[in-house]
N, C-alpha and C positions, 0 to 999 in steps of 0.2 A: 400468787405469782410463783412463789418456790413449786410448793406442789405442782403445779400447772407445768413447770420445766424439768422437773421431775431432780430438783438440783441435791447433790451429795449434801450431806452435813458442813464438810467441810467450805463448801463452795458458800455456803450459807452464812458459813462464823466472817468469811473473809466480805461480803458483801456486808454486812452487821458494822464489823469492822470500819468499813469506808463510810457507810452512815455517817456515824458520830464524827468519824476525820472529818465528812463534811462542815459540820457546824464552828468545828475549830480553823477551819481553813487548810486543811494538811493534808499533806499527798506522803503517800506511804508505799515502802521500795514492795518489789517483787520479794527481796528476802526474808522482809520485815513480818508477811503478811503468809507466805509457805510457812516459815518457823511458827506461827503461831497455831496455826494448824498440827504441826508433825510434831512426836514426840524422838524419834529417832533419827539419823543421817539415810534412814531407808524410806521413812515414811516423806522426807523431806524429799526425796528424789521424785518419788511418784505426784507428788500434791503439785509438783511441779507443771503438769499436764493442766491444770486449774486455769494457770495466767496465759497458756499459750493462746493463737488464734482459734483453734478449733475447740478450746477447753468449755467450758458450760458459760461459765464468765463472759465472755469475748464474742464470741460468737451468739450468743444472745442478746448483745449490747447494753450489758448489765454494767458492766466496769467499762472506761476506757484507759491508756496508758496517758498520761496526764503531763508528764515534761517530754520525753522523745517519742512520742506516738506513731511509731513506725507500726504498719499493719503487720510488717514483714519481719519473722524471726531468725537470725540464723545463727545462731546457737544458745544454749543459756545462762551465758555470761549477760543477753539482752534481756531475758525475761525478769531476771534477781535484780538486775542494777537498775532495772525500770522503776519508776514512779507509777502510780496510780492512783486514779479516783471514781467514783461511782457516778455514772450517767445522769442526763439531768431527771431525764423520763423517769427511771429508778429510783432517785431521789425521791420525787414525788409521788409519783405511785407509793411507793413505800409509808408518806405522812398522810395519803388519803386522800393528797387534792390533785386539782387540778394543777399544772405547769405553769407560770406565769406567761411562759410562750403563747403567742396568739395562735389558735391552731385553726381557726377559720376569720374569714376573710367579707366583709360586708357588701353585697353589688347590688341595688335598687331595693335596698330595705329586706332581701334577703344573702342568708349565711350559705357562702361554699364551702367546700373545704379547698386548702391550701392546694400546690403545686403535691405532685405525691411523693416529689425527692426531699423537699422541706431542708434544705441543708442551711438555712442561713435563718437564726432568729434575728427578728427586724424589730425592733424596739425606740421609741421615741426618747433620746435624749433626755440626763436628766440631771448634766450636769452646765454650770453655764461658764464662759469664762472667766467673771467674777468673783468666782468659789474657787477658782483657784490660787492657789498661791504659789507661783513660779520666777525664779529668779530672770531679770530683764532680758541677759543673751537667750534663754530660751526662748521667750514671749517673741523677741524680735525673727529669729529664726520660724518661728511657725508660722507670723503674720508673713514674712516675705514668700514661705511655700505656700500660705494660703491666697496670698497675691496671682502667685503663677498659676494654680488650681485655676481660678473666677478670670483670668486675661489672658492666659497663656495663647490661645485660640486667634483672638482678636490680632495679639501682638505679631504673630509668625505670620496673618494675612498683611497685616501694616507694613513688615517688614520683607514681603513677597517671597518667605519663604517655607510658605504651607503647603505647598505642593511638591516640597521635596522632601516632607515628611509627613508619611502618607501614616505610620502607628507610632507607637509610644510615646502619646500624647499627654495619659494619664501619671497624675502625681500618686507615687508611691512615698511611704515615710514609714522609717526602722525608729522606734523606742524603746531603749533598753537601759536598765537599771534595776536596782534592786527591788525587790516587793514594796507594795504600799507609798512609793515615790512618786504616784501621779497619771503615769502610762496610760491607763486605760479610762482614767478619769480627762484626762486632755483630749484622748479620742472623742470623747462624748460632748467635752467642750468644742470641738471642733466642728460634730455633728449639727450641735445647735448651731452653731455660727453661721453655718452653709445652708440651715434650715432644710438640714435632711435629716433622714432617720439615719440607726445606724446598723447593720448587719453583720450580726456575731457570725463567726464560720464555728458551724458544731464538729467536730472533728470526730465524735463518735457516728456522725452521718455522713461524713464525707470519703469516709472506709470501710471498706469490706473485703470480707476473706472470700467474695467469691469471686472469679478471673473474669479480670474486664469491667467491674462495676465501678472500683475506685475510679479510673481514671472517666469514666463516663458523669460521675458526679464532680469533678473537678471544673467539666465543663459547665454542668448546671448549676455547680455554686455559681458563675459571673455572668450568667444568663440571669438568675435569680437578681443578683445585683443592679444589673442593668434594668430589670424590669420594675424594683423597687426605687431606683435611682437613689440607691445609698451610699453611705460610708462604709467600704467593705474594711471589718476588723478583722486580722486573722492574730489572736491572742495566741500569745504561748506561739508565736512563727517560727522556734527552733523545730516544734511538732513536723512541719512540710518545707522549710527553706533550708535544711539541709545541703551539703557534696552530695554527687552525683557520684555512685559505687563504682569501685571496680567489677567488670560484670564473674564473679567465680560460680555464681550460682543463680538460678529463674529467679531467685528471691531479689535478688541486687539487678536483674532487668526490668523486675516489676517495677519496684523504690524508682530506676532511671527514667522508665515510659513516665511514671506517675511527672516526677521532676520535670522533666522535658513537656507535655501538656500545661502544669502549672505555668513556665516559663513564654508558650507561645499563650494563653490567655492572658496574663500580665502584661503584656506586650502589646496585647489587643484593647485592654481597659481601657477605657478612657475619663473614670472615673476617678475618684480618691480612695487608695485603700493605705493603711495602715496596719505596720506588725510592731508588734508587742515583745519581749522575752526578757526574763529575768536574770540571764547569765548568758555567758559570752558563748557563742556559737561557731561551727565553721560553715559559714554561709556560699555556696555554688557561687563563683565569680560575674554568670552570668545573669543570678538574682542579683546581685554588689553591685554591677554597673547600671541597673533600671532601679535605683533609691535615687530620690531627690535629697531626701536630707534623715539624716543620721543624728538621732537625738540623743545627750545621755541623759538620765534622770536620775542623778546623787541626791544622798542623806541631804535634807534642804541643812541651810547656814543658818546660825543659832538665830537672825535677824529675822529670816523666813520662820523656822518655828515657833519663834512667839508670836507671827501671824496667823501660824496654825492653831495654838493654842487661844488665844483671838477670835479666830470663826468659829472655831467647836462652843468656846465656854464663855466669849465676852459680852450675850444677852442673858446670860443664866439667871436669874430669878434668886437662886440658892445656894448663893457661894460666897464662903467662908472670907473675914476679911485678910485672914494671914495668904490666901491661896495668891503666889505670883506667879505671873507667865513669865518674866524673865528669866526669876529662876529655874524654872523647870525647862526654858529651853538652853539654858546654859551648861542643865546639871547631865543633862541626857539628848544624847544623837538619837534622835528617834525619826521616822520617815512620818509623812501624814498618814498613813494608813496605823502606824505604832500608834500615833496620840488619839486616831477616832478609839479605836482599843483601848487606851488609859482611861479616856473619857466613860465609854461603856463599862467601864468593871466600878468607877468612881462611881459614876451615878448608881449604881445596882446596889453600892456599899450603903451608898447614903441614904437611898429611899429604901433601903430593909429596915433602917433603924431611923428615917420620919425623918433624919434632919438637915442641914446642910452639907456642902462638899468641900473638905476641908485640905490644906497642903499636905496633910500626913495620907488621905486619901489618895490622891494624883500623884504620890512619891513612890506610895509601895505599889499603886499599878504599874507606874514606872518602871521601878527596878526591875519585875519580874516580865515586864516586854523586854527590857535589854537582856535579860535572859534567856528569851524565847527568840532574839535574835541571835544569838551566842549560839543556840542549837538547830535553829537551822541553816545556819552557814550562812548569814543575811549577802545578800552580792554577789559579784561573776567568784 
């Protein structure tokens, strides 16, 4: 693939780079990733060319920017303060397999291929609402928006007055909270629930640096949707839900058309879609007033984490009798997605050396996840 694109060295270390970030879960600045490259303040100016749109990266849909995913740069105070991560396609190409994306589609016992814009991975639920563990005012709030989803319809003819609202029918819902709190796993529960699938929006397909194309796939992501009859997720929704720029330059009318399409298909859905984001955003007022309902998703209450600690480790087969789940959710604020992590480094401890999983095990994974929340700024 490198060869093939004919990519610099350097372009090569920073994609390597994001590899590995993969597996750990990390997204890494534009700063982070030029300095490791440059050995100078000269060589750092030029590497800079790397992360832009047209750089080898980007434009071959090798990286995408991963928390503000703006197509559009305008100067590079955006490119250094941006996040980034390696595409999924790249990912896998890279370990040799196949994408776990379905890329063809079954019709009388033979395989098509997909739509050719492909912007939405459509995946069958696989989380149920049972595996979750959500404190009550949530739960209630979600059945109530999942009420108006499945009657809403029914109810405005009941009440004669479906004919004066002829769009914005569809239930939209904002989740935001810290990492590993749930989010995107309630989406999924939700999926199940309505016994639909659920349609990731890929954001490295749903952008391009060439003029005209974004906004033409903005319309095919909910064309896609409609045709799947999914759960449309748009993860990470600080990426497109965005203020609408002042216009000083083509780049900030691009960002505005792109905005303004998003907001009249929103508007048209009649579907359930759902966003996501980990920190606090300045959301366009005219995205703000088409949300049904605005979730947060806080560090769960020591009562909820020993629920957590519960589902992960309360059928275990191999565990030590000092291990308590009170203590451990007493001793440490951790999100469900901290403790699947505690769990994973426990058991890896334990079956390296053949034997059970013990407190002292689950303490020091522990600790070193509150530290890993320490450095990446866990929250808004």
């Amino acid at each position: 693939m490198c060869q093939d694109l004919n990519l610099p060295s350097e372009a090569k270390t920073i994609l390597l780079t994001l590899f590995f970030a993969r597996f750990r879960d990390e997204e890494i600045t534009g700063t982070d990733l030029v300095m490791i490259v440059s050995e100078d303040i000269g060589e750092l100016v030029k590497n800079m060319r790397l992360l832009t749109p047209d750089g080898p990266l980007l434009s071959n849909r090798l990286i995408v920017p991963s928390r503000d995913q703006k197509i559009f740069f305008r100067e590079n105070g955006d490119i250094l303060g941006n996040t980034y991560k390696i595409a999924d396609q790249t990912f896998w190409q890279i370990c040799g397999e196949k994408s776990p994306q379905p890329a063809l589609q079954e019709q009388d016992g033979e395989e098509i291929p997909r739509k050719q814009y492909g912007i939405l991975w459509i995946k069958d639920p696989e989380v149920k609402f049972e595996q979750l563990v959500l404190n009550d005012r949530v739960k209630r709030q979600v059945e109530i928006a999942l009420w108006q989803f499945a009657n809403l319809e029914k109810a405005l003819e009941t009440y004669g007055v479906a004919g004066k609202i002829p769009y914005g029918k569809g239930t939209i819902m904002l989740f935001y909270g810290p990492p590993g709190t749930g989010k995107t796993a309630t989406a999924e529960a939700i999926a199940h629930q309505l016994g639909k699938k659920l349609g990731y929006v890929q954001y490295d397909r749903l952008y391009s640096k060439w003029f005209g194309d974004s906004e033409k796939n903005v319309r095919h992501l909910f064309e896609e949707a409609r045709d799947a009859d999914c759960v449309l997720l748009f993860d990470e929704a600080d990426s497109c839900f965005g203020r609408r720029l002042d216009e000083f330059h083509s780049t900030d009318r691009g960002h505005n058309t792109i905005t303004n399409i998003l907001m009249q298909e929103i508007e048209r859905f009649r579907g359930l879609a759902i966003l996501t984001t980990n920190r606090e955003f300045a959301m366009d007022k005219a995205f703000e007033r088409r949300i049904l309902l605005k979730l947060e998703f806080g560090i769960p209450a020591t009562e909820e984490r020993v629920q957590l600690w519960r589902l992960f480790l309360g059928s275990c087969p191999l565990m030590g009798a000092d291990v308590s789940f009170e203590e451990l959710a007493s001793r440490y604020p951790l999100s469900g997605g901290n403790v699947k992590n505690v769990v994973i480094k426990a058991v890896t401890v334990a079956a390296r050396e053949n034997r059970q999983i013990t407190m002292a095990d689950l303490e020091s994974a522990a600790i070193d996840e509150v530290g890993e929340n320490k450095r990446r700024g866990i929250g808004f």
